[in-house]
C-alpha positions in Angstrom: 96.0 114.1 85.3 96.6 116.6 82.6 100.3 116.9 83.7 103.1 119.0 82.7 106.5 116.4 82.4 109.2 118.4 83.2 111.6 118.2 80.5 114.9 116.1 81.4 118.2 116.3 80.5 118.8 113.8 77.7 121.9 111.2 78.0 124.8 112.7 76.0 125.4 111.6 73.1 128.6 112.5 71.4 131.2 115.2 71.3 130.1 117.4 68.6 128.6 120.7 69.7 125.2 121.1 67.9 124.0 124.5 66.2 120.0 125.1 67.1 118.3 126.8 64.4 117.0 130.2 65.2 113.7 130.5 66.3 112.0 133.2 64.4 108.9 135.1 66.1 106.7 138.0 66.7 104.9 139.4 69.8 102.1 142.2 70.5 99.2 142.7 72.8 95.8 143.3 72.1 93.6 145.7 73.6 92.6 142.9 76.4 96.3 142.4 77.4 96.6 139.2 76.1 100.3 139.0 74.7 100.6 137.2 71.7 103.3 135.3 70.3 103.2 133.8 66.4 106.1 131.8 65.1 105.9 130.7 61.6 107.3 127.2 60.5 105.6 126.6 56.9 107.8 123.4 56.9 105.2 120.9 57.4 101.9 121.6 57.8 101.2 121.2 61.3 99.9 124.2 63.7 99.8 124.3 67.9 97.5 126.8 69.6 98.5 126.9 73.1 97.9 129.8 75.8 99.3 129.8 79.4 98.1 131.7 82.2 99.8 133.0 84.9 97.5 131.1 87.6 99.7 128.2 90.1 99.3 126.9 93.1 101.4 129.6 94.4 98.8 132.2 93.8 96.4 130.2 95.9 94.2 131.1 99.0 96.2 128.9 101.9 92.7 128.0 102.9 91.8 126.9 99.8 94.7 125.1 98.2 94.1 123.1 94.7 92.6 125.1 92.5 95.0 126.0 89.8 95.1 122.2 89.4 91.4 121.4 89.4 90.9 124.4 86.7 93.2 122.1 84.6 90.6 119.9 85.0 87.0 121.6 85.1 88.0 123.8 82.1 87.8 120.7 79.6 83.9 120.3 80.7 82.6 122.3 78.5 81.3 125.9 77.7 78.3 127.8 76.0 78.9 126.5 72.8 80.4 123.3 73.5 78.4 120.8 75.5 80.5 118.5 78.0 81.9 115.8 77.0 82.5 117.1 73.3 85.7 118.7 73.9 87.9 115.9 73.1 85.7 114.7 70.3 86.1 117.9 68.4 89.8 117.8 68.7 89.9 114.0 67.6 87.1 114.8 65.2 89.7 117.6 63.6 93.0 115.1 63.4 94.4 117.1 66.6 95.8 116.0 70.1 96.0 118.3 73.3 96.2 118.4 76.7 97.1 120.4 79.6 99.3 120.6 82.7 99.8 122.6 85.9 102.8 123.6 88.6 104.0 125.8 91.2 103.5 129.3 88.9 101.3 128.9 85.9 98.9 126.2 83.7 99.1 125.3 80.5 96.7 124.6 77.7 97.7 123.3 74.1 95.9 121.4 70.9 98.1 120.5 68.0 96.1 120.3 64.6 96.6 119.8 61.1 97.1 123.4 59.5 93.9 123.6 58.1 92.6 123.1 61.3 94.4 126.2 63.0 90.8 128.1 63.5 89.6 125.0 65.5 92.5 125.1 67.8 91.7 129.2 68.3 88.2 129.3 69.2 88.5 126.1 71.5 90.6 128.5 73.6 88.9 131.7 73.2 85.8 129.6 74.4 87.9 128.4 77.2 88.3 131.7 78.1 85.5 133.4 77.5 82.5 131.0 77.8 83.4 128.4 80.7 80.5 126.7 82.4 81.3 126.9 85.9 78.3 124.8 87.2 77.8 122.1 90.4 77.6 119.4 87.7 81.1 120.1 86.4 82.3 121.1 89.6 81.2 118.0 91.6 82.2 115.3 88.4 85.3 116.8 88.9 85.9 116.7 92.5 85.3 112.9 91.7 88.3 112.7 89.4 91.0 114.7 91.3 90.3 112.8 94.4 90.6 109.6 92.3 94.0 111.1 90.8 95.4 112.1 94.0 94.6 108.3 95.5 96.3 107.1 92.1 99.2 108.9 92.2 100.2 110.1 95.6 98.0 108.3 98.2 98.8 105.0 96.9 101.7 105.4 94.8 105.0 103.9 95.8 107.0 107.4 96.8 104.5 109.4 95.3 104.3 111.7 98.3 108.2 113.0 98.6 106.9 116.0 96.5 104.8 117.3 98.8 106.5 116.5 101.8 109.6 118.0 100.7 107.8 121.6 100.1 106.5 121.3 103.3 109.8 121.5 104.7 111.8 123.6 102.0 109.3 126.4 102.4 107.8 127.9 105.9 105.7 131.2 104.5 106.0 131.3 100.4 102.9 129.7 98.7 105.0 127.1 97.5 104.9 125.2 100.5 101.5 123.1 99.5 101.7 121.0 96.7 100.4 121.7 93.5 97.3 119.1 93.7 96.4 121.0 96.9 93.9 119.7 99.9 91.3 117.5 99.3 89.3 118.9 102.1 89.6 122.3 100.6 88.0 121.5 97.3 85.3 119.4 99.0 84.4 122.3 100.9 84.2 124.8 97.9 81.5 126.6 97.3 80.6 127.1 93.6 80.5 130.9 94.2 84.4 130.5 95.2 84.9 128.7 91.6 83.5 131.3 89.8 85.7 134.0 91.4 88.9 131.7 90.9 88.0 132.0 87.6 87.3 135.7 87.3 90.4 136.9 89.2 93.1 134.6 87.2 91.5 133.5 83.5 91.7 136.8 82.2 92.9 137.6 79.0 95.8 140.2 80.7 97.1 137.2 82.9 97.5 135.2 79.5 99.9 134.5 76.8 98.7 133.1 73.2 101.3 131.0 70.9 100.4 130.2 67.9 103.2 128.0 66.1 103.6 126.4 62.7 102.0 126.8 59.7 100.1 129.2 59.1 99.5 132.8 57.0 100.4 135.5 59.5 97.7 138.1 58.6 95.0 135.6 58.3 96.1 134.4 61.4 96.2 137.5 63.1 92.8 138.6 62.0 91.3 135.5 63.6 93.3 135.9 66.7 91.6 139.6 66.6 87.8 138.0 66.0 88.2 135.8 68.6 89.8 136.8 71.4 89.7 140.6 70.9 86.1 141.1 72.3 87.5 139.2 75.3 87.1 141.6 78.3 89.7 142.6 80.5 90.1 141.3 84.0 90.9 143.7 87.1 94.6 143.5 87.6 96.1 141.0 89.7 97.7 142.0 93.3 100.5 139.8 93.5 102.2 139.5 96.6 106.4 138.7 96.8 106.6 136.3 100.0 110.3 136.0 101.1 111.4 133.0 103.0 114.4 133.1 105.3 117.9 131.2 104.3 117.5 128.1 105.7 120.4 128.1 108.4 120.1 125.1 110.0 119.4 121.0 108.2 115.6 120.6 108.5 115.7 116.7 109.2 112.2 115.0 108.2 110.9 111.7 107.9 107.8 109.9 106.5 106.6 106.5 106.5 105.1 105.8 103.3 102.9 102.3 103.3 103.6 101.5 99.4 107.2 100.7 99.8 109.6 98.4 100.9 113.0 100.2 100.2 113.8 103.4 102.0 114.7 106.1 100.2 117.1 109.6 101.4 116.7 113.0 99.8 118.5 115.6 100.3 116.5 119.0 99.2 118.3 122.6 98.4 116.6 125.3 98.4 118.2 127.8 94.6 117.2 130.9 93.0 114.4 131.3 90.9 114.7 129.7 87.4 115.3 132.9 85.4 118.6 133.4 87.7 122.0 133.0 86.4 122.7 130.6 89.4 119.7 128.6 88.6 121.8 128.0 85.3 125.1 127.2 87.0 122.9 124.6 89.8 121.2 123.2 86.5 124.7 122.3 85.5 125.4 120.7 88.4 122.7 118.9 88.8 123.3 117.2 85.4 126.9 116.6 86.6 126.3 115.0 89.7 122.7 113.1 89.5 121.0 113.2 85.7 121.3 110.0 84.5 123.7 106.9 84.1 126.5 109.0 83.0 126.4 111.4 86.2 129.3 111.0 89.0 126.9 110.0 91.4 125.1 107.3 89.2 128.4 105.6 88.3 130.0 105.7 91.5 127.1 104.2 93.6 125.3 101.9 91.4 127.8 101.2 88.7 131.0 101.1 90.8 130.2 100.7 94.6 126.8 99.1 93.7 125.5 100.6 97.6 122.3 101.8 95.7 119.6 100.8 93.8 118.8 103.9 92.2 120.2 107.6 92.2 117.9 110.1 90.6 117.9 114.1 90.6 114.2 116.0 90.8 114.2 119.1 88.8 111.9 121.8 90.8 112.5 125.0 88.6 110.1 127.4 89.5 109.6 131.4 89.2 110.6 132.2 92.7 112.7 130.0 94.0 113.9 126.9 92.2 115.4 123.4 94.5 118.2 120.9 93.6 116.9 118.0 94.8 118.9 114.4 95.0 118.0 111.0 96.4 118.9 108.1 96.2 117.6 104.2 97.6 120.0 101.8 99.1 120.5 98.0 97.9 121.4 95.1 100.3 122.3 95.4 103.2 123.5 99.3 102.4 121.7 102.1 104.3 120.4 105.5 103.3 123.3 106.6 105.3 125.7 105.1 103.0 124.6 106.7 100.5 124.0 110.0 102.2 127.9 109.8 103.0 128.6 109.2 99.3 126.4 112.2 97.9 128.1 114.2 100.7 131.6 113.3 99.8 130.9 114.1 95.8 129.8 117.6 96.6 132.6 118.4 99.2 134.8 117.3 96.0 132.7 119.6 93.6 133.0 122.5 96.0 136.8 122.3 96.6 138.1 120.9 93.2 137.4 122.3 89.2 135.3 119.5 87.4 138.0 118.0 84.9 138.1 119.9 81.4 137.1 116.9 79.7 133.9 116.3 82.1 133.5 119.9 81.5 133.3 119.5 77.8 130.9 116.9 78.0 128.6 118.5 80.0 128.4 121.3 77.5 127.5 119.0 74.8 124.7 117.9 76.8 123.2 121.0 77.1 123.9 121.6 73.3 122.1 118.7 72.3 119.3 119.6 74.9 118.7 122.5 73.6 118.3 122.1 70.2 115.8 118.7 70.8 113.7 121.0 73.4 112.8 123.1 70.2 112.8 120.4 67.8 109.0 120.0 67.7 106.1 123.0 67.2 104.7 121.6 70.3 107.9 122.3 71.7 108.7 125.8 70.4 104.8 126.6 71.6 105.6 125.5 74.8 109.3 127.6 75.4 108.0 130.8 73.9 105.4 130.6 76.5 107.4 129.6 79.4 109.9 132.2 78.5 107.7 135.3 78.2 106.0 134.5 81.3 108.3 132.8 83.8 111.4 134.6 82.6 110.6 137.7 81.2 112.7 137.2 78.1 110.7 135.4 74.9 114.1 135.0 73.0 116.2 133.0 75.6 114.6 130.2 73.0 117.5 131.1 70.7 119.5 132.6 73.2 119.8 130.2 76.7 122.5 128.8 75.3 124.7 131.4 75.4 124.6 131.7 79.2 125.4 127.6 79.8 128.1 128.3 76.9 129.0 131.2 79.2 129.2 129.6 82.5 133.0 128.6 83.8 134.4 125.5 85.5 135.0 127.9 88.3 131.2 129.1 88.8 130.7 125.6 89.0 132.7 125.1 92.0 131.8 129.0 93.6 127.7 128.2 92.8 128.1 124.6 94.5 129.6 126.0 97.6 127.4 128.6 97.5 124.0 126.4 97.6 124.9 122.9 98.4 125.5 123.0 102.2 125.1 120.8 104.5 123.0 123.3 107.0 121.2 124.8 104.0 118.9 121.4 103.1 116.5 119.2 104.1 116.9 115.7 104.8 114.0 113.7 104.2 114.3 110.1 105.3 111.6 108.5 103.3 110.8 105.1 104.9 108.2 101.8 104.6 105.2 102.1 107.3 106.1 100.9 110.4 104.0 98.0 111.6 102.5 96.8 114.8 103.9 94.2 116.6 101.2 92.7 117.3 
């Protein structure tokens, strides 16, 4: 699967704050809608052409779940003037890598070239856009592959289903509740005519963003942006409907049986505010303080100290409309999932009634420091957050200036935020367990 790796907190790495470079860029819109960013780094002479469109799985029919994911996939088959199969081969052909990725609110297409190859890297995506061959042949090779891919890395992947199962519960009415590789059944059952109008409604150069990063010649540049994508219709508007779910009040307890493991597995799931919220920031934090990594409270007090668990492990879920602090852990010896429910419990209860020790606090700032200047330490990179930024947060320059709100946040928001989001009767509980078997 062309899938997008959520980026994760690195492991900290010294006390020195770091100071990110600024991130120069410019934006504008073409007739079409499309918004355009450009970001000129004449540095070394590598380019990324990358566009993102505002299509998920959120925005899918409920009866027809999947298909912002299988796009990912059927829009690398070719178009008019590239026959299938060639895609990749250009791109090799031209000293380039790409790939592409979708989630819960948009997907995400990229190619990094040489410089000289920048005009490659802009028609394959106007192309993309404008020329797809939506056709059974694509459409049924594909079916092929995302059924393999969801048998690879859900149906018969050790806890590869917890995604899915947790949304299920999190959510009761918002879109999210489906995960983002969707039903099987309602992708077998597609019709092509249901492909095509998928494509009509969301790959439309209004629901789109274009970055172009690296070097390049900024007028050049913009004059092939205008000569290919320019005659690029616009697409009818998109009707976007805001689906509000109701505070979850009471623990929603679930359980699974999954047949590829042998060592249960407890995660505790809490619903948070869409990623472009302050307290999304603030749970961010916490999240990194309690569960990212080796150096996290939980980590060293379970597996380094009490050694009750295996493993203790965070999942990231930061998403447009509402975002989810997720934290599990797997027991060791004769330890239970319990135990180490009891443990994550106790932790929390200390972050909500005590502030986080100045020196943990400074720590945790350096973290973020250091994460922020490696997430824009690439062009891939940069490509990547100018998109995300525009679209998902409405604000192209948090790039340089995202910082300043984790700079910004206090010791005591910590504690307020944590109370706030991580009770006990606000989560779900998902006991994920080995398959049960007969008896007999």
């Amino acid at each position: 699967m062309r899938r997008f790796i959520l980026f994760t907190l690195l492991a900290f790495g010294g006390t020195a704050l770091l100071s990110a470079q600024q991130v120069d860029f410019e934006e504008y819109k073409l007739d079409n809608g499309l918004h355009v960013i450009l970001h000129q780094d004449n540095s070394a002479p590598v380019v990324t052409t990358a566009v993102m469109y505002h299509i998920g799985s959120k925005d899918e029919d409920p009866q027809k779940t999947g298909f912002a994911h299988f796009f990912e996939h059927l829009l690398f088959e070719g178009t008019k003037n590239i026959e299938r199969g060639e895609w990749d081969k250009i791109v090799a052909s031209n000293g380039g890598s790409g790939n592409a990725n979708t989630f819960l609110d948009r997907t995400y297409y990229y190619e990094t070239f040489p410089s000289n190859s920048l005009e490659t890297g802009l028609w394959l995506e106007s192309e993309r856009l404008l020329h797809p061959i939506i056709g059974q042949v694509g459409v049924d090779t594909q079916k092929e592959v995302v059924q393999e891919e969801r048998r690879s890395r859900v149906d018969n992947s050790p806890y590869g289903a917890f995604f899915e199962v947790l949304l299920k519960n999190l959510y009761t009415k918002h879109p999210y509740r489906w995960g983002v590789i969707g039903s099987l059944d309602h992708i077998a059952s597609a019709t092509l005519d249901d492909f095509k109008n998928f494509k009509k409604t969301f790959y439309v150069p209004n629901n789109a963003v274009l970055v172009v990063a690296g070097d390049f010649e900024t007028e050049k540049t913009k004059k092939m942006i205008a000569d290919y994508f320019g005659p690029i219709p616009r697409g009818a508007e998109i009707k976007r409907t805001q689906v509000v779910e109701e505070p979850i009040t009471t623990t929603r307890k679930a359980v699974y049986h999954d047949p590829n493991i042998q060592i249960p597995a407890i995660l505790l799931a809490y619903r948070t505010p869409g990623q472009a919220e302050r307290d999304a920031y603030v749970i961010n934090m916490i999240s990194t303080y309690l569960s990212d990594g080796e150096s996290s409270k939980l980590y060293k007090k379970l597996v380094d100290e009490k050694k009750i668990a295996l493993q203790i492990f965070s999942v990231p879920i930061d998403a447009e409309d509402y975002s989810s602090y997720v934290v599990g852990g797997l027991p060791v010896g004769e330890n239970s999932i319990q135990d180490i429910k009891n443990e994550i419990d106790a932790e929390i209860l200390k972050l909500q009634s005590e502030l986080i020790s100045e020196r943990d606090f400074q720590k945790l700032q350096n973290k973020f420091e250091n994460n922020f200047v490696n997430a824009n330490s690439s062009i891939a990179g940069i490509a990547n957050s100018l998109a995300e930024n525009y679209m998902l947060r409405d604000n192209t320059n948090l790039i340089n200036t995202e910082i300043d709100i984790y700079r910004s946040i206090t010791r005591e928001e910590i504690m307020e935020v944590a109370k706030k989001y991580l009770k006990v009767n606000q989560r779900v509980e998902l006991e994920y367990l080995p398959e049960q078997k007969d008896a007999n």
